[in-house]
PyMOL Python script that loads the backbone (N, CA, C, O; Angstrom):
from pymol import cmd

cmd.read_pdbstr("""\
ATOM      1  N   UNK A   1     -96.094 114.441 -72.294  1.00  0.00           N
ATOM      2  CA  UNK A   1     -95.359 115.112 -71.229  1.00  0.00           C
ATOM      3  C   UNK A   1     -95.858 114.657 -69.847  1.00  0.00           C
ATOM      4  O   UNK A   1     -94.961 114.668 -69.005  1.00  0.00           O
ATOM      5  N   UNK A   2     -96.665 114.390 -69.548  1.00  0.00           N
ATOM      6  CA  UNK A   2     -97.707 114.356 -68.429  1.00  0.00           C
ATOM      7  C   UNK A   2     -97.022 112.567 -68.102  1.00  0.00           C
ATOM      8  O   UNK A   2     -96.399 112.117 -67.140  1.00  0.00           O
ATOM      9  N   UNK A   3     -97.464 111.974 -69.300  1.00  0.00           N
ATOM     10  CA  UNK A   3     -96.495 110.341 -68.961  1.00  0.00           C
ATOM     11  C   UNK A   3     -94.945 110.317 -68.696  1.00  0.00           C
ATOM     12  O   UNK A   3     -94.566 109.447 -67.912  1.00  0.00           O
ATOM     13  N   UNK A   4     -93.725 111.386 -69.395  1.00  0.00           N
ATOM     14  CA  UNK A   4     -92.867 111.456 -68.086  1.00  0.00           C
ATOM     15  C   UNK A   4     -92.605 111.932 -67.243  1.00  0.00           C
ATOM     16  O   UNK A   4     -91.511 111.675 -66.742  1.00  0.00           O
ATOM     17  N   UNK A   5     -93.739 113.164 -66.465  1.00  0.00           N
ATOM     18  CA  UNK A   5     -93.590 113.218 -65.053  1.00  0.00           C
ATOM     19  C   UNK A   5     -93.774 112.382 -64.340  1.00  0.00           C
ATOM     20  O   UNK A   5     -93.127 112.423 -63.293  1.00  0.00           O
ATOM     21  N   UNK A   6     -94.783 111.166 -64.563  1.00  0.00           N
ATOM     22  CA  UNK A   6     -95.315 110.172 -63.582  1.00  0.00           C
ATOM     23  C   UNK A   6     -94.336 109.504 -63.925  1.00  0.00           C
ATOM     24  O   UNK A   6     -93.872 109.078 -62.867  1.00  0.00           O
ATOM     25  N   UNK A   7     -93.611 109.077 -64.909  1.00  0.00           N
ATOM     26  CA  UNK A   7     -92.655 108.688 -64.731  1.00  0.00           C
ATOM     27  C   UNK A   7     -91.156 108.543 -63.697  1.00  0.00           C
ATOM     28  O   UNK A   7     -90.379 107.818 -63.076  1.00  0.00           O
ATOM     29  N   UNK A   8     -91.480 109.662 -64.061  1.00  0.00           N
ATOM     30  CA  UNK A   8     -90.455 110.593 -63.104  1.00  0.00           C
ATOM     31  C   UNK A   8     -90.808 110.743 -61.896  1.00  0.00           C
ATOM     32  O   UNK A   8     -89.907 111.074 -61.125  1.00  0.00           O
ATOM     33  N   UNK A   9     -91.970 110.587 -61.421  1.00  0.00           N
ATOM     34  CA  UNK A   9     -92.047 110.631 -59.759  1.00  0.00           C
ATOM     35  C   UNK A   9     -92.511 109.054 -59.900  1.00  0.00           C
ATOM     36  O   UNK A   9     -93.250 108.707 -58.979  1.00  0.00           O
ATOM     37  N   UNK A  10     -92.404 108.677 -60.261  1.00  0.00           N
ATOM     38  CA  UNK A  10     -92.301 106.445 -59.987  1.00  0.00           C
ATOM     39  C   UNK A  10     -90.809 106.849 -59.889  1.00  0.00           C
ATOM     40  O   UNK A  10     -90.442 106.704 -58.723  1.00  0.00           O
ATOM     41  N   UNK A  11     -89.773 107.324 -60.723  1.00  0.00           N
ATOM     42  CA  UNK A  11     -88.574 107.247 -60.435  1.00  0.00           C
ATOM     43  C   UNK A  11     -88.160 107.667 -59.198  1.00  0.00           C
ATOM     44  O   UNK A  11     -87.026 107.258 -58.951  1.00  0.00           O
ATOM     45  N   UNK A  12     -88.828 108.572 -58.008  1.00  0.00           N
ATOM     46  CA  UNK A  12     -88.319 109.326 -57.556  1.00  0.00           C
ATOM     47  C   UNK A  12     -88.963 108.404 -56.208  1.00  0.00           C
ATOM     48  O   UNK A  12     -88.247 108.223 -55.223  1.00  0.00           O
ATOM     49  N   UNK A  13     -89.836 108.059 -56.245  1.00  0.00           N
ATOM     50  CA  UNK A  13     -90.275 107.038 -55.364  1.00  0.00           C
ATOM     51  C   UNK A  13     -90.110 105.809 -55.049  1.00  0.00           C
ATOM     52  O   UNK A  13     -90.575 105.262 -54.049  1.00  0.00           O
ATOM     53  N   UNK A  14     -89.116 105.082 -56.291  1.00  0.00           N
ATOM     54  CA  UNK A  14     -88.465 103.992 -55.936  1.00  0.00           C
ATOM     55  C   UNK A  14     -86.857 104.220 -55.757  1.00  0.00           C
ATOM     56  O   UNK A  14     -86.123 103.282 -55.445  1.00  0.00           O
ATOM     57  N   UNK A  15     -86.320 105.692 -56.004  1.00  0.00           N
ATOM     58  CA  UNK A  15     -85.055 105.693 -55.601  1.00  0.00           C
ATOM     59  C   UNK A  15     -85.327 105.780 -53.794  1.00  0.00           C
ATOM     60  O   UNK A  15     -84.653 105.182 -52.955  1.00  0.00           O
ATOM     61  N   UNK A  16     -86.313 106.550 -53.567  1.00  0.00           N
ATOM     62  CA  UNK A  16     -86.266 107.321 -52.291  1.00  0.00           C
ATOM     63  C   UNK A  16     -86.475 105.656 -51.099  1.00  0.00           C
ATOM     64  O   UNK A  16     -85.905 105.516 -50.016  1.00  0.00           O
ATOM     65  N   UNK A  17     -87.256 104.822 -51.633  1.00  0.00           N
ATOM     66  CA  UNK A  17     -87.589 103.884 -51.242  1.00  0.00           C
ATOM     67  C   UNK A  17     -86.380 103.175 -51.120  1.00  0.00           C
ATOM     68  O   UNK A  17     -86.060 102.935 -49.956  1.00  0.00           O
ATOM     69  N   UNK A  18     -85.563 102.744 -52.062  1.00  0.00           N
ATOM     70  CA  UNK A  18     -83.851 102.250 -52.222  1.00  0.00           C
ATOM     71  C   UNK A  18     -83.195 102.927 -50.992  1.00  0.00           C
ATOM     72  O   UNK A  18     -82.798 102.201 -50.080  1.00  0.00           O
ATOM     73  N   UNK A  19     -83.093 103.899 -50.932  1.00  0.00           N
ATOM     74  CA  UNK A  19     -82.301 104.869 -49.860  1.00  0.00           C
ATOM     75  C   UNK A  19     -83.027 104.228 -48.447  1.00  0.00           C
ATOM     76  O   UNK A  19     -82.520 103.611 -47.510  1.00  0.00           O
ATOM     77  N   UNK A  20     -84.490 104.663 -48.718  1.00  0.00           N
ATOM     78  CA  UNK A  20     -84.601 104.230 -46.776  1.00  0.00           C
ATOM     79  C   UNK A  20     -84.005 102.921 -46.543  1.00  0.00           C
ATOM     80  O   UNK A  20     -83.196 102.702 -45.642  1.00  0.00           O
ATOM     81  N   UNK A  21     -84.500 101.902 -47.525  1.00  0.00           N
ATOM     82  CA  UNK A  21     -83.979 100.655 -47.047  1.00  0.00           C
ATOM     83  C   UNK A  21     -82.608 100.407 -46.940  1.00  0.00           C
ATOM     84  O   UNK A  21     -82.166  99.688 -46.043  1.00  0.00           O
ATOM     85  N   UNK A  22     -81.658 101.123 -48.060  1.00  0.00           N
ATOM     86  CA  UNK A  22     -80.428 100.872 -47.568  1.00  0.00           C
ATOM     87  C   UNK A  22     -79.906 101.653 -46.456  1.00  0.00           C
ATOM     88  O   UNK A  22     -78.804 101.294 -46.041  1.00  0.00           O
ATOM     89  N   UNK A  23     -80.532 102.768 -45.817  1.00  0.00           N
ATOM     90  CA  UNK A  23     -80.017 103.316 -44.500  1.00  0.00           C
ATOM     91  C   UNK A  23     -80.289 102.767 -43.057  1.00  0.00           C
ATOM     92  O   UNK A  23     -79.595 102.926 -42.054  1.00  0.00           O
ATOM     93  N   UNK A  24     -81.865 101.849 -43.241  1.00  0.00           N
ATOM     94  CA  UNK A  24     -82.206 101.524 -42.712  1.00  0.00           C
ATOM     95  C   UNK A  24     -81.075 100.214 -42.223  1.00  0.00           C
ATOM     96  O   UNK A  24     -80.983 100.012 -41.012  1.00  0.00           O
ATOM     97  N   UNK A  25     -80.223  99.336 -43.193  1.00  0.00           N
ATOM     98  CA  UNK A  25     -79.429  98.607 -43.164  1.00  0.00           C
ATOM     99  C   UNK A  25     -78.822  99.065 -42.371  1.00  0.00           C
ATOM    100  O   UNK A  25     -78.930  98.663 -41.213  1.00  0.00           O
ATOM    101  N   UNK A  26     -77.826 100.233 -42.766  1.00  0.00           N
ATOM    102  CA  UNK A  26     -76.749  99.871 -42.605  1.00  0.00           C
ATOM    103  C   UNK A  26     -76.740 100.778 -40.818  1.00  0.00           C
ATOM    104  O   UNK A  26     -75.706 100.991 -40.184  1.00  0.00           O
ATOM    105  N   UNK A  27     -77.916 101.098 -40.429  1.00  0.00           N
ATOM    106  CA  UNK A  27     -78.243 101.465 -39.001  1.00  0.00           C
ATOM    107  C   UNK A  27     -78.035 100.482 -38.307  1.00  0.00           C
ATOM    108  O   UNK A  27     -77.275 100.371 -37.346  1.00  0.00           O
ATOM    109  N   UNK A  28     -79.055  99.353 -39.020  1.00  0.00           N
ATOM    110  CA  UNK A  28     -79.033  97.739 -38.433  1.00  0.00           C
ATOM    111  C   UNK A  28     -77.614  97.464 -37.923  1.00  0.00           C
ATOM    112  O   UNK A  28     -77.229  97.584 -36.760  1.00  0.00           O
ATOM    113  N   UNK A  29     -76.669  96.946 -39.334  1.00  0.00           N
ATOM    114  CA  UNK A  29     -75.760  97.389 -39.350  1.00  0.00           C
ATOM    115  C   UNK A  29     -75.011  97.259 -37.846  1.00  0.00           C
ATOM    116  O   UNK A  29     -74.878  96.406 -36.968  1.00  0.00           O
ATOM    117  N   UNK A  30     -74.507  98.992 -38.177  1.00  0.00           N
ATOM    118  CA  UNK A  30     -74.076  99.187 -36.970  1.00  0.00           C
ATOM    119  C   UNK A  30     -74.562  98.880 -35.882  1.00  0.00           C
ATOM    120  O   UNK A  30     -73.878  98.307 -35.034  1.00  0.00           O
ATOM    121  N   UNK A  31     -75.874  99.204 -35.677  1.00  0.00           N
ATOM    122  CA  UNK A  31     -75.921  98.778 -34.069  1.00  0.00           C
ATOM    123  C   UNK A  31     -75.874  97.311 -33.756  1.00  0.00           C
ATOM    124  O   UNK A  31     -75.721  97.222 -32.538  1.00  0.00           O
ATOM    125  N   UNK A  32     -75.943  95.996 -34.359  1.00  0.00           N
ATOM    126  CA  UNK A  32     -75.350  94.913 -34.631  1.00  0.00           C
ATOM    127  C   UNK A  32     -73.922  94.717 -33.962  1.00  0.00           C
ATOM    128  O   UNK A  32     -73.518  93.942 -33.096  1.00  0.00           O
ATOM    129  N   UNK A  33     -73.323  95.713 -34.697  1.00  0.00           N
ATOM    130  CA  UNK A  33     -72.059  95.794 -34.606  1.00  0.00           C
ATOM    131  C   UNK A  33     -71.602  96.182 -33.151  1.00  0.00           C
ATOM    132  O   UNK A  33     -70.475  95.874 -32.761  1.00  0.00           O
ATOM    133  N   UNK A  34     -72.247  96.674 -32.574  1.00  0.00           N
ATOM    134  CA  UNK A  34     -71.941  97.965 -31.274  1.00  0.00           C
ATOM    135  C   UNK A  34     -72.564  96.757 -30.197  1.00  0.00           C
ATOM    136  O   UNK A  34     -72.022  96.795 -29.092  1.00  0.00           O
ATOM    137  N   UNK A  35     -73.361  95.957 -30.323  1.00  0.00           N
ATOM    138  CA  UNK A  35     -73.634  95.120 -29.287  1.00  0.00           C
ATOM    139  C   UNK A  35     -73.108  93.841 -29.271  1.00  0.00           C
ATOM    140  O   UNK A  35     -73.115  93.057 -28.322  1.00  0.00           O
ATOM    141  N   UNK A  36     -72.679  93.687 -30.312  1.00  0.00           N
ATOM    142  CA  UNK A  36     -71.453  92.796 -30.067  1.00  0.00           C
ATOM    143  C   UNK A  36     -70.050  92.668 -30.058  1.00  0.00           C
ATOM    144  O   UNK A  36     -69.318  91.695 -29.879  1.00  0.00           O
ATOM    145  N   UNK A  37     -69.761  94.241 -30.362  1.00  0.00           N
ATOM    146  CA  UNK A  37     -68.117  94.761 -29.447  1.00  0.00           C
ATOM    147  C   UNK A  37     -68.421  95.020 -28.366  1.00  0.00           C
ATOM    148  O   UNK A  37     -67.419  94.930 -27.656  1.00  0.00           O
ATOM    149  N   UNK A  38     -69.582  95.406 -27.614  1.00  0.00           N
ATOM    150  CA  UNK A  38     -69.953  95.630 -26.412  1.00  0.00           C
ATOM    151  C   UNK A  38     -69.648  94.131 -25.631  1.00  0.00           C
ATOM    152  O   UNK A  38     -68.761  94.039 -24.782  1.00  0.00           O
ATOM    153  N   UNK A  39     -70.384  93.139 -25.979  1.00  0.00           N
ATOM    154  CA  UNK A  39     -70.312  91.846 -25.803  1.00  0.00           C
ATOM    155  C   UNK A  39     -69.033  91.244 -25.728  1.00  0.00           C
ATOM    156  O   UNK A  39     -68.800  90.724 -24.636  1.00  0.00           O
ATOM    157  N   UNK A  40     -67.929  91.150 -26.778  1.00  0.00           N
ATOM    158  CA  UNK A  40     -67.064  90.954 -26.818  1.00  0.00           C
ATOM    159  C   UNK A  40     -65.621  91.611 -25.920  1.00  0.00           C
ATOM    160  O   UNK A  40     -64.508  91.111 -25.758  1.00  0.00           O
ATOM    161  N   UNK A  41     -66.266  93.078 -25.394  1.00  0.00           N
ATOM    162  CA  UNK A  41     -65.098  93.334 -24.284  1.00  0.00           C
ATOM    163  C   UNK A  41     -65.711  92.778 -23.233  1.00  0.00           C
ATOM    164  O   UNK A  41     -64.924  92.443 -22.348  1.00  0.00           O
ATOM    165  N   UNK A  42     -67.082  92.517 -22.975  1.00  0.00           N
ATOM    166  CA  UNK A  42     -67.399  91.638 -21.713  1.00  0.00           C
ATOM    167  C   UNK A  42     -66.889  90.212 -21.468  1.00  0.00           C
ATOM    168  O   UNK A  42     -66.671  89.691 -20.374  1.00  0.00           O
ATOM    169  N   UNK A  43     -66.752  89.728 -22.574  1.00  0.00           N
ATOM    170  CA  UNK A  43     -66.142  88.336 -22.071  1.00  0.00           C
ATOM    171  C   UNK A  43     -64.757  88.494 -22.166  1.00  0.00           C
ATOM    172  O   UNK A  43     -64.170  87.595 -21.562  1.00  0.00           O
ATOM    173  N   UNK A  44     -64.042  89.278 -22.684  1.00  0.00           N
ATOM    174  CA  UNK A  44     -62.331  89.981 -22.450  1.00  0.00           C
ATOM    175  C   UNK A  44     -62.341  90.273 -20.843  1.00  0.00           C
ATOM    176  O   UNK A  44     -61.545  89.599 -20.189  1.00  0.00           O
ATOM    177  N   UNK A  45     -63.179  91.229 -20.121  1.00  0.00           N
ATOM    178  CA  UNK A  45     -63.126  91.357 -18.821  1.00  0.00           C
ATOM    179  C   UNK A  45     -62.891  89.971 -18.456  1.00  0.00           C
ATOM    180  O   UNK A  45     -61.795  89.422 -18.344  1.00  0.00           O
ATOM    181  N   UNK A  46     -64.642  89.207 -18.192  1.00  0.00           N
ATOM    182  CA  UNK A  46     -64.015  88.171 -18.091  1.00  0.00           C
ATOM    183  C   UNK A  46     -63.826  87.322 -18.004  1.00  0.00           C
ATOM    184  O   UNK A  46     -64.408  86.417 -17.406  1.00  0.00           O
ATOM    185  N   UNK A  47     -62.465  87.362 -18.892  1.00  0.00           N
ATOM    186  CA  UNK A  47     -61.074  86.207 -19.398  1.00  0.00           C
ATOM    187  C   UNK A  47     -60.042  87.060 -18.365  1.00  0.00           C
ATOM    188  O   UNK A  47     -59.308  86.401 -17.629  1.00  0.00           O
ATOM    189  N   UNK A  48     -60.009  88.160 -18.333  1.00  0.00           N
ATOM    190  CA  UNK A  48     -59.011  89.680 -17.355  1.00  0.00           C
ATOM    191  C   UNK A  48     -59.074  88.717 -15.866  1.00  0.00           C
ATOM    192  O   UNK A  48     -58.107  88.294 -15.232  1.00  0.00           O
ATOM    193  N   UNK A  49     -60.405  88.553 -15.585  1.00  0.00           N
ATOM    194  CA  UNK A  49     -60.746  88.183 -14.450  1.00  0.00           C
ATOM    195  C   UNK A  49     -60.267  86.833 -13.591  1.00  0.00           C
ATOM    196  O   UNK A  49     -59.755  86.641 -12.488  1.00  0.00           O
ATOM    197  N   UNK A  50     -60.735  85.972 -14.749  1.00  0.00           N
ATOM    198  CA  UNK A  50     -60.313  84.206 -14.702  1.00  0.00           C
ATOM    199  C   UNK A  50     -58.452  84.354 -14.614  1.00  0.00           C
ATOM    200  O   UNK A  50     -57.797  83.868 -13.692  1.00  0.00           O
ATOM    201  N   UNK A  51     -58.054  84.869 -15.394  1.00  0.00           N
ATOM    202  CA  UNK A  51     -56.465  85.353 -15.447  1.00  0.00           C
ATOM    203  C   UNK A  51     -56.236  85.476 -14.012  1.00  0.00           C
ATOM    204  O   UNK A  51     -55.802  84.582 -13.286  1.00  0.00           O
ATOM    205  N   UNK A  52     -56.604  86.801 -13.621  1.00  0.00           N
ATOM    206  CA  UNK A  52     -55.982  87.087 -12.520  1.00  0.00           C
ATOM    207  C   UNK A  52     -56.568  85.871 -11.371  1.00  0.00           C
ATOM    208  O   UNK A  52     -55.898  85.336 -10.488  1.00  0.00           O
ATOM    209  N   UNK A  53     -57.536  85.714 -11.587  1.00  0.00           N
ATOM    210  CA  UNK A  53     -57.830  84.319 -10.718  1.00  0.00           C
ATOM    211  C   UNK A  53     -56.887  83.472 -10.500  1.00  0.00           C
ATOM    212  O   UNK A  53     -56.314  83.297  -9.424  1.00  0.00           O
ATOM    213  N   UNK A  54     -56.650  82.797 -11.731  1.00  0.00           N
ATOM    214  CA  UNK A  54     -55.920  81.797 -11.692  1.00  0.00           C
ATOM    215  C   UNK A  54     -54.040  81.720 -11.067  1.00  0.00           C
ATOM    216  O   UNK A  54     -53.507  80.867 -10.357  1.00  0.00           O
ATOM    217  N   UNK A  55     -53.155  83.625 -12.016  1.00  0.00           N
ATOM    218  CA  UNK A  55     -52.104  83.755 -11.298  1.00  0.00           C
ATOM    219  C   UNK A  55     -52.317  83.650  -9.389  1.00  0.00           C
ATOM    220  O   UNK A  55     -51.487  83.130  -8.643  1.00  0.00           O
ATOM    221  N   UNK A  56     -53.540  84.244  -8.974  1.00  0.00           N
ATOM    222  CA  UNK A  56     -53.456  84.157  -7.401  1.00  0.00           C
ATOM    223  C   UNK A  56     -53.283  82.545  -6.910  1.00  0.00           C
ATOM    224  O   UNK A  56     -52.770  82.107  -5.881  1.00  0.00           O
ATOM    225  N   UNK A  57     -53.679  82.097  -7.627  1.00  0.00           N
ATOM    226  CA  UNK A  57     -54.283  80.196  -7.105  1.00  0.00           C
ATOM    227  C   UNK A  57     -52.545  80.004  -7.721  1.00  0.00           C
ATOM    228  O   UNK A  57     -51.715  79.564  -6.926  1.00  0.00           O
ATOM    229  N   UNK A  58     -52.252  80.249  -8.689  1.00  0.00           N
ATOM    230  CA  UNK A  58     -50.898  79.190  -8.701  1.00  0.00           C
ATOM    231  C   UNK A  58     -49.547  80.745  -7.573  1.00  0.00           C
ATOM    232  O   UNK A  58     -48.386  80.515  -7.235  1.00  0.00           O
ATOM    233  N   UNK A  59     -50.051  81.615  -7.409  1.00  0.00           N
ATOM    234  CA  UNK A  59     -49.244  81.969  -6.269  1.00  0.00           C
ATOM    235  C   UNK A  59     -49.237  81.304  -4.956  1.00  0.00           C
ATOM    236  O   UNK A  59     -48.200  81.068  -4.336  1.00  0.00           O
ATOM    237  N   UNK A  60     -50.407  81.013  -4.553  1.00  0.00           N
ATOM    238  CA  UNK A  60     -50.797  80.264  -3.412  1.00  0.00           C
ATOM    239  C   UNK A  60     -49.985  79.030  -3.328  1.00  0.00           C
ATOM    240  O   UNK A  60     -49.271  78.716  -2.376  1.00  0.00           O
ATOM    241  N   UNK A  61     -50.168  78.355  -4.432  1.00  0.00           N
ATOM    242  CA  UNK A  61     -49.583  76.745  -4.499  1.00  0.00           C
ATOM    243  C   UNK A  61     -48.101  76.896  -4.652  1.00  0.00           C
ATOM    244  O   UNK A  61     -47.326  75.944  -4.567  1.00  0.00           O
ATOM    245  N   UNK A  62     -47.798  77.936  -4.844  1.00  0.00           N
ATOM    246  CA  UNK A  62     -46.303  78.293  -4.917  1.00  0.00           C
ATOM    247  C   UNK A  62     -45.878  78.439  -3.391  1.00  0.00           C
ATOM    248  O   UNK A  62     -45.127  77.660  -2.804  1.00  0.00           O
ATOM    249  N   UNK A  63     -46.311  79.250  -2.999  1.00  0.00           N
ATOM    250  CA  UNK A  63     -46.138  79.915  -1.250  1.00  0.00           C
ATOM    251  C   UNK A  63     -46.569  78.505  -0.466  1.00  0.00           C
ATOM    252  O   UNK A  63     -46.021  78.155   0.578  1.00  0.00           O
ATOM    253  N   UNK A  64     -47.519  77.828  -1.051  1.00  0.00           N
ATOM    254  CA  UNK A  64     -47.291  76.335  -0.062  1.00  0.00           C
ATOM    255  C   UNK A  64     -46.205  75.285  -0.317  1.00  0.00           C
ATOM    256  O   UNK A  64     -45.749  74.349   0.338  1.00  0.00           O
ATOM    257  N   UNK A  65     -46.017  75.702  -1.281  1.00  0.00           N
ATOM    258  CA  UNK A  65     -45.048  74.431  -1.320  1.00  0.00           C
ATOM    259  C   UNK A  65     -43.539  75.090  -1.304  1.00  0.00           C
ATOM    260  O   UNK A  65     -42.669  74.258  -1.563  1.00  0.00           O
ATOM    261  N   UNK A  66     -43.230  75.952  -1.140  1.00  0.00           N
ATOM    262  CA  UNK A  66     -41.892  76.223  -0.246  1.00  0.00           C
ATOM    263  C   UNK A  66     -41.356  76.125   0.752  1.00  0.00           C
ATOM    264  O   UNK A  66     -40.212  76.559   0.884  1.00  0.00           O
TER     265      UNK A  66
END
""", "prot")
cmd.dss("prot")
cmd.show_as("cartoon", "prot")
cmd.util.cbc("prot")
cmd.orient("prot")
């Protein structure tokens, strides 16, 4: 009896161990994730930016050459 409690807490210590590491993932994970949608609307700005840049410059070249 005594050999499957220790059993049983080896079981209980390599599930618990399984769990941190897979939470620990999937924290990783996300925050992975969150700094590079963060990242990714920054270079959307800007591209927003270069855009509107560029319509002003071909307005200009428009208004000169009329």
């Amino acid at each position: 009896m005594e050999q499957v409690a220790q059993y049983f807490l080896y079981a209980v210590f390599i599930n618990a161990s399984a769990l941190l590491i897979v939470v620990g993932m999937v924290i990783w994970a996300f925050v992975q994730i969150k700094k590079d949608t963060s990242e990714i609307i920054r270079h959307a700005e800007n591209l927003g930016a270069m855009t509107q840049n560029v319509a002003a410059m071909t307005r200009e070249v428009l208004r000169r050459t009329e």
